[in-house]
N, C-alpha and C positions, 0 to 999 in steps of 0.2 A: 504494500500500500504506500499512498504517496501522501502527504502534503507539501504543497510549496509556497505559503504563506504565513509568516508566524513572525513574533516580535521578542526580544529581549530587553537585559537593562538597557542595550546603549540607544532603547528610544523610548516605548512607553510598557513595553512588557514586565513581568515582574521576576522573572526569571534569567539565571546563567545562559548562556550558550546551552555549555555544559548537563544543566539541568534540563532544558527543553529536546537537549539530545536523546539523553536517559529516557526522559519520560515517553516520547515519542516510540522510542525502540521497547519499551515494556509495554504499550498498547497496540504492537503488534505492524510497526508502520518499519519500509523498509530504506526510505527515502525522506529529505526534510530539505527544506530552502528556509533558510533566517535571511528575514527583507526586513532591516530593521529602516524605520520612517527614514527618511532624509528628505534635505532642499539645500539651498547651500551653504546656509551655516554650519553644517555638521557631518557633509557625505564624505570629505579625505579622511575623517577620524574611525567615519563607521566602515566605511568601505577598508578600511587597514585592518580594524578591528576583526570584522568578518571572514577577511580574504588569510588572515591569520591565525583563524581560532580553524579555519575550515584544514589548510593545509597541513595543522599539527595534530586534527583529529586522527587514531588510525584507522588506517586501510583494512584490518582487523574486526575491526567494529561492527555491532550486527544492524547500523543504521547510517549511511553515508548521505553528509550533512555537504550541501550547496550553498556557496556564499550568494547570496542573494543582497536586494535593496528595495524597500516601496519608494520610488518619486509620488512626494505626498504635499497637497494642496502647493503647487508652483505658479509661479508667476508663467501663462505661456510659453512663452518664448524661454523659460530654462528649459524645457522637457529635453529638447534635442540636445543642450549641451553637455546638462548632467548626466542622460544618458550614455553619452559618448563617452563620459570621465568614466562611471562606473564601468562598463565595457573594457577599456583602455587597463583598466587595475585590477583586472582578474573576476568581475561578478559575472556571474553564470547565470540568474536567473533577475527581470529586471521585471519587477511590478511598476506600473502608474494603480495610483488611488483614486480610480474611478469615480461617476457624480452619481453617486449612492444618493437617496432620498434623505437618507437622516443629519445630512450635515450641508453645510454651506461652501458648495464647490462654487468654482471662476466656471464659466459657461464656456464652454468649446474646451473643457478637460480632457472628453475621452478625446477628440479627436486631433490633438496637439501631443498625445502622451501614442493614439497610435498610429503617428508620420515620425514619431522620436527613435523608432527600431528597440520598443518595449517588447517581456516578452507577454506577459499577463496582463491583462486591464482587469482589476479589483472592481468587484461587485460594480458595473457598470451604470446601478440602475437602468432606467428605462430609455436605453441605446437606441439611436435615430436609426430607418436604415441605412439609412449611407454611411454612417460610421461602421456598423455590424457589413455592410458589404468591403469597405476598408482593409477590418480584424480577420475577416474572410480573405483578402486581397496579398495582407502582411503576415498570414500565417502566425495574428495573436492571439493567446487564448482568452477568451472568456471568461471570467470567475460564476460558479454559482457558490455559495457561502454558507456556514454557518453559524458566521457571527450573528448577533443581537440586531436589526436596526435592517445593516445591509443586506437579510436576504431579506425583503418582502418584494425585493422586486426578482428576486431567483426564476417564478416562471415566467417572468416576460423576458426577459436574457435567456431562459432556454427555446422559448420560442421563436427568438428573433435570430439563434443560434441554428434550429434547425432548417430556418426559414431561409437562413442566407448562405447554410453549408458552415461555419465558422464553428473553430475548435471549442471545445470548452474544456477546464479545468476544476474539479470540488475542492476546496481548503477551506484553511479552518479560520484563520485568521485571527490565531490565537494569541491572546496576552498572557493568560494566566493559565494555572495549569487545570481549573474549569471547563478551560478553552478545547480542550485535547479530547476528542469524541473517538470512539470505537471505528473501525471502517465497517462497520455494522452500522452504524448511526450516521454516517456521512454518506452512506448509502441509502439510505431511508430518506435521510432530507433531500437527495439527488431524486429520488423516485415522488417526491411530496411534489417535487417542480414539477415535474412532467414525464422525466428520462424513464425510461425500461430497463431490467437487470443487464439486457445485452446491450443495448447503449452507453452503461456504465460501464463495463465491460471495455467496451473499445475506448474509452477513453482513456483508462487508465493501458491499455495495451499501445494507445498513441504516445503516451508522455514514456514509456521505455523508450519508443523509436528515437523520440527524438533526442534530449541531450544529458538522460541519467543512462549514464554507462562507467 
């Protein structure tokens, strides 16, 4: 099983690296991305931070952890730079913070975060099509979510997901160790959206294809 959205201390999670590794690997998950927030006060600190704690994890381990980053609530026109920086220093998986319903995003979020060469757009909320045909375009994924807030818009992101061909991803979107659901239970909320066990199924058989190896 996979997540590849989750936070630590170095932004508003409550948890070690360390810890969120552990815990992840005893609920059964064989894969993790730490996207801890950034914008550009804080992404050379987190992006060292992650790209450090990732490459001294071992290879041993029964849960191999991805330096990741969220680009979260940006001024447009950073999307494409900071992406480039995180890229440039080793992150492997690049969330934008989507314009989820429960909070106050800048307008043209998703569609600035997927022209930046992101890999995930976060809980999208209610994604125009032209952006969903875009994410379709740029081979981003999707989130549908289990966080608080961000999934009420889960079935219209799957719908607009199958409607336009575009990937999708389930994560957790985790702060605390609350946050950390069974893949029992991240499956059940994918099936609450709309998805079937066999389209869950191929999702998680896409994200091996593509860059956990």
């Amino acid at each position: 099983m996979i997540n590849l959205h989750s936070h630590t201390i170095h932004s508003d999670g409550c948890l070690l690296p360390s810890e969120i590794a552990v815990r992840y690997a005893a609920a059964g998950y064989k894969v993790l991305a730490i996207t801890d927030h950034v914008d550009a006060s804080n992404i050379e600190a987190v992006v060292f931070s992650v790209v450090r704690f990732c490459e001294a994890w071992p290879k041993s381990a029964p849960i191999k952890v991805l330096p990741g980053v969220e680009l979260t609530h940006l001024p447009l026109e950073q999307f494409k730079p900071l992406a480039r920086y995180a890229r440039r220093h080793g992150i492997k998986v690049i969330v934008a913070h989507g314009q989820t319903p429960v909070e106050p995003v800048i307008p043209g979020t998703n569609r600035a975060a997927l022209e930046a060469g992101i890999d995930i757009l976060a809980h999208p909320g209610r994604i125009s099509d032209a952006d969903a045909r875009l994410a379709k375009k740029r081979g981003v994924f999707l989130e549908v979510t289990s966080r608080k807030g961000h999934c009420l818009t889960n079935s219209f992101v799957v719908r607009q997901a199958l409607k336009f061909g575009c990937r999708l991803v389930l994560n957790h979107d985790s702060h605390a160790p609350l946050d950390i659901i069974s893949p029992a239970k991240t499956a059940g909320i994918a099936v609450k959206a709309g998805l079937t066990a066999e389209q869950i199924d191929s999702i998680y058989e896409g994200l091996k294809k593509w860059r956990i190896r």
